[in-house]
C-alpha positions in Angstrom: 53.3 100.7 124.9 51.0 99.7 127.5 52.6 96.8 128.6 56.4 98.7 128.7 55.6 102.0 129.8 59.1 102.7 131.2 60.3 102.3 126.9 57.7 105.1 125.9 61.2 107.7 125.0 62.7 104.6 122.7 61.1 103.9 119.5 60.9 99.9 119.2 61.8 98.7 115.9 60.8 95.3 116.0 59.5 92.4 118.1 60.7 88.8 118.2 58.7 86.1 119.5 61.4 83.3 120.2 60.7 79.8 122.0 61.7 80.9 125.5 61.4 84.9 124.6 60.5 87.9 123.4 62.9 90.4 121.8 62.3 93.9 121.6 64.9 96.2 119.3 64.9 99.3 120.2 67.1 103.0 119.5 67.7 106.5 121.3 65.5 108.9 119.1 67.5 111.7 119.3 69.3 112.7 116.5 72.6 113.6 118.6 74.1 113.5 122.3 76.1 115.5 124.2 79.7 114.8 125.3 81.1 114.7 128.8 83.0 117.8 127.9 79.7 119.7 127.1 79.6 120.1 123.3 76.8 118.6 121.0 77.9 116.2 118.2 75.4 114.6 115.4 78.6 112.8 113.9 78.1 109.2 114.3 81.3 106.9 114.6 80.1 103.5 115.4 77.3 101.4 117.0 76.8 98.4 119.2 74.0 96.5 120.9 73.7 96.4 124.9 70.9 93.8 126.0 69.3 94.4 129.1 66.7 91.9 130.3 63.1 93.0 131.6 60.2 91.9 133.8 58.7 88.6 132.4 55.4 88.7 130.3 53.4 85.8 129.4 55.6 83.4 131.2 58.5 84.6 128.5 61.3 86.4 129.3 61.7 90.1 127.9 64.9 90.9 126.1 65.7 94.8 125.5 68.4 94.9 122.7 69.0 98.7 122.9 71.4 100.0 119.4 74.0 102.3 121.3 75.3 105.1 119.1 79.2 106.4 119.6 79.9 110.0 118.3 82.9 111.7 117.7 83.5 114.4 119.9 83.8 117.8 118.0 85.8 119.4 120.8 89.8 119.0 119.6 90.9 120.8 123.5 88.9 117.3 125.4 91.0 114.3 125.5 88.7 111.8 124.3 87.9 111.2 120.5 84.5 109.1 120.9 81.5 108.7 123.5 78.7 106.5 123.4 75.5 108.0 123.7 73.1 108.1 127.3 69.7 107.7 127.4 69.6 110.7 129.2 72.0 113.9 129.0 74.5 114.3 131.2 75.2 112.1 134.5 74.7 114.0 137.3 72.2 113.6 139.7 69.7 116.5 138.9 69.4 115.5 134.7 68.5 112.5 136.2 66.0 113.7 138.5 64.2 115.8 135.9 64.4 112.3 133.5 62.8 110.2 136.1 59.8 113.1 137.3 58.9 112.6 133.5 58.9 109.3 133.8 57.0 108.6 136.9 56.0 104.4 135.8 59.7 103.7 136.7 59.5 101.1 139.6 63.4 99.8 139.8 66.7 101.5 138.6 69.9 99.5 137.9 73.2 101.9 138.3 76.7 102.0 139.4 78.5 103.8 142.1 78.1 107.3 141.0 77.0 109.4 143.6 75.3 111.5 141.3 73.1 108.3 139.8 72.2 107.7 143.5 71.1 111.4 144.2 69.5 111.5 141.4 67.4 108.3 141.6 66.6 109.1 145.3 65.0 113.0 144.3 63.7 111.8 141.1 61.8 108.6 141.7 61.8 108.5 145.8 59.4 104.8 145.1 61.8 103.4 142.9 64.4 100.6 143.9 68.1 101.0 143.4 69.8 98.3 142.6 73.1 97.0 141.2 74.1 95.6 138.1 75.6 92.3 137.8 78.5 93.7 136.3 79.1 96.1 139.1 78.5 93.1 141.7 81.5 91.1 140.7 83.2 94.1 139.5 82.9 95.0 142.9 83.3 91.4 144.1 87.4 91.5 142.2 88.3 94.7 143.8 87.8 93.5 146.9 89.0 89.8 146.9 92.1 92.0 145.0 92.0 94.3 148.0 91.9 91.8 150.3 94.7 89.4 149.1 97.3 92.2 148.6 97.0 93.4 151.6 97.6 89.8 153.5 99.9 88.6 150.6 103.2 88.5 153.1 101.2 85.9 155.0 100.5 83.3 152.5 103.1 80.4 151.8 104.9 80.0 149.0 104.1 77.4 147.2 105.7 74.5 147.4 108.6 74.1 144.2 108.8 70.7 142.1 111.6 68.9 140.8 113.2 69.6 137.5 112.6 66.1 136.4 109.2 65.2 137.8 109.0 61.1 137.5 106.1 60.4 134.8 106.4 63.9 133.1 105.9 63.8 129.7 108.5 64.5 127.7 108.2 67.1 124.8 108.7 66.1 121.7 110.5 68.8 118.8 109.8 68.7 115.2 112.2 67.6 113.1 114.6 70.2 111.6 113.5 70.2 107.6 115.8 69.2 105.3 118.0 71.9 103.5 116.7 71.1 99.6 112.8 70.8 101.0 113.5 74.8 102.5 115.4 75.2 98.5 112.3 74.0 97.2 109.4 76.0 98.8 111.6 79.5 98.3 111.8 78.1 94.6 108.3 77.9 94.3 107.4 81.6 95.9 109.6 83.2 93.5 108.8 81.5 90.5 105.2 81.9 91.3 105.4 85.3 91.8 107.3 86.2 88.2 105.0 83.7 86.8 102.0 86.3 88.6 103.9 89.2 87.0 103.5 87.5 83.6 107.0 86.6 82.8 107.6 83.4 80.5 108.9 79.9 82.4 112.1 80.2 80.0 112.7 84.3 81.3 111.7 82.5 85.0 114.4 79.9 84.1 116.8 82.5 83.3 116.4 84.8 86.0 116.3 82.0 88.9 119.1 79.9 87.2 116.8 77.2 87.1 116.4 74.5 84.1 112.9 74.6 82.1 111.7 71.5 83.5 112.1 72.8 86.8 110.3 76.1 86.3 107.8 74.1 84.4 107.5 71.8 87.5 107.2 74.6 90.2 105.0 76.6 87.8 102.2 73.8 87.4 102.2 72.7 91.0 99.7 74.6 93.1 101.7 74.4 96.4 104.8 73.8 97.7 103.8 71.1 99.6 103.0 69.2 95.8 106.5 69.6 94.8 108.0 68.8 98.1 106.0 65.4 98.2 107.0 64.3 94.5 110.7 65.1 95.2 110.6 63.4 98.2 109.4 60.6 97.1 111.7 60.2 94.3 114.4 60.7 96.1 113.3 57.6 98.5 112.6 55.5 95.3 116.7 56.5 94.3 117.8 55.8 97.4 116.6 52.6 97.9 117.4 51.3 94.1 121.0 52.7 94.5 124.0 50.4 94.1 126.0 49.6 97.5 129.4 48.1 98.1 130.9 45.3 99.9 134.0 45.6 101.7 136.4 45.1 98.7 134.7 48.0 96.8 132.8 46.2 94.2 129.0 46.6 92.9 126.9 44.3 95.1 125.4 41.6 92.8 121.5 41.0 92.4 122.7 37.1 93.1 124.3 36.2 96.5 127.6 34.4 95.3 128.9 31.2 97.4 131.8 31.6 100.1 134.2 30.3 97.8 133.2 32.4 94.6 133.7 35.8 96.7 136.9 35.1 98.1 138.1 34.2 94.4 137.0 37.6 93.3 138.0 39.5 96.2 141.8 37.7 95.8 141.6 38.7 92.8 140.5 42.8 92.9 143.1 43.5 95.7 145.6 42.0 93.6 145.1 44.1 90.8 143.7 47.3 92.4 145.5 50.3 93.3 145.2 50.8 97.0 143.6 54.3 96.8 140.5 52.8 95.4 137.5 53.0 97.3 133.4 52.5 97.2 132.2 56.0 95.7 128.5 55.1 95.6 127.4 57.3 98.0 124.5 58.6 96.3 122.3 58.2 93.0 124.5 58.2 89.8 127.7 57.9 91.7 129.8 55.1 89.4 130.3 52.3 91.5 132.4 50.6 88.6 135.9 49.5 89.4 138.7 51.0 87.6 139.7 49.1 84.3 142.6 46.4 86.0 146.0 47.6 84.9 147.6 46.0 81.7 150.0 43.1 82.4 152.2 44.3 79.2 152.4 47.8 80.2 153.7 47.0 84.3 155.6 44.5 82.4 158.0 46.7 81.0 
């Protein structure tokens, strides 16, 4: 402890030499810490690390990882439930004084505003620096550029308001809307998944879902939804494009482009013997895109 006198009341755990450091982990020793409302507590609630950075040694720079204890506070009449632990009891000025008389090697003490801290310091080590934290600088720093701008905030301009449709905006683009039987498909797949988790049979999935075996068996071996969303999907582009369409007289479109003169024969001929409420019903895969049978001669002949 030669070279860090001012650590002689923590117990270092361990030194790290890194490249451009040297880590020292270090703890309180005592065993418990008082609260702020006066009452001792030994009951440990959580920890966390606070690194504080030292006086160079060797060229390296010295790295204090402190292990900060919170306790719960025993006291059920104070409002707060937890309290980290100080290095020294208590915060006002004369516990610090008596601290810093036993500890006469401190050259330089970081604290906050507390009058107290400052009293303290000044009594108990009279040739020791005071000096602020960074995070009291710019703590102090925001409060008064916070200060500052509140208090002159009627003189600054508003700023200046831009059109609703600025010229080279981007515009955003929404997502498309899913289709109803892809949202069918991934609730299908939740619930049979979860009766299959529950250890119910596909056939008791089947019946409980209303669902056909080869369904359940489907949504049951696929891993995700996605899976069976894909292979539907894509069946259901293969049927679209392989499904019959119609020409304007109502009939199956042939594989085999006819000749001018072929399809006006056989459209002469299908509004002559259709009924005029006949029309194209292939609007989808498996719709029947057959004609009705033409009427018979002998029975209109009558």
């Amino acid at each position: 402890m030669e070279l860090f006198p001012h650590l002689s009341a923590l117990p270092i755990e361990e030194v790290e030499r890194q490249p451009d450091k040297v880590v020292l982990r270090t703890r309180v020793r005592a065993a418990a810490a008082v609260c702020q409302c006066g009452r001792r507590s030994a009951r440990v609630h959580g920890r966390y690390v606070r690194k504080l950075r030292d006086v160079a040694v060797g060229g390296l720079d010295v790295v204090i990882e402190l292990c900060i204890r919170r306790f719960r506070c025993e006291n059920s009449a104070y409002s707060a439930v937890a309290f980290a632990e100080q290095i020294y009891d208590g915060r006002e000025g004369e516990d610090l004084a008596v601290w810093l008389r036993d500890h006469p090697e401190v050259k330089v003490i970081c604290r906050d505003r507390s009058s107290g801290y400052s009293e303290g310091a000044r009594v108990g080590a009279p040739q020791a620096e005071q000096v602020a934290d960074r995070y009291h600088l710019w703590a102090n720093l925001g409060q008064a550029v916070k200060k500052t701008v509140k208090a002159r905030r009627s003189r600054l301009a508003e700023p200046p308001s831009e059109p609703a449709d600025a010229p080279g905006e981007p515009r955003v683009v929404q997502p498309l809307a899913e289709l109803k039987f892809v949202t069918r498909l991934r609730e299908q797949h939740v619930a049979a998944h979860e009766l299959w988790q529950q250890g119910m049979s596909k056939a008791a999935i089947g019946r409980k879902l209303g669902l056909h075996q080869a369904t359940v068996r489907k949504l049951v071996n696929a891993p995700s939804a996605d899976d069976v969303v894909a292979k539907s999907l894509s069946v259901h582009t293969s049927s679209t494009r392989t499904s019959p369409t119609c020409t304007d007289a109502g009939t199956k479109a042939s594989e085999t482009p006819l000749s001018s003169a072929a399809r006006s024969r056989n459209r002469d001929t299908l509004e002559a013997s259709w009924p005029s409420s006949v029309i194209c019903a292939a609007t989808g895969p498996g719709a029947d895109t057959h004609p009705p049978k033409a009427p018979s001669l002998h029975r209109y002949g009558r």
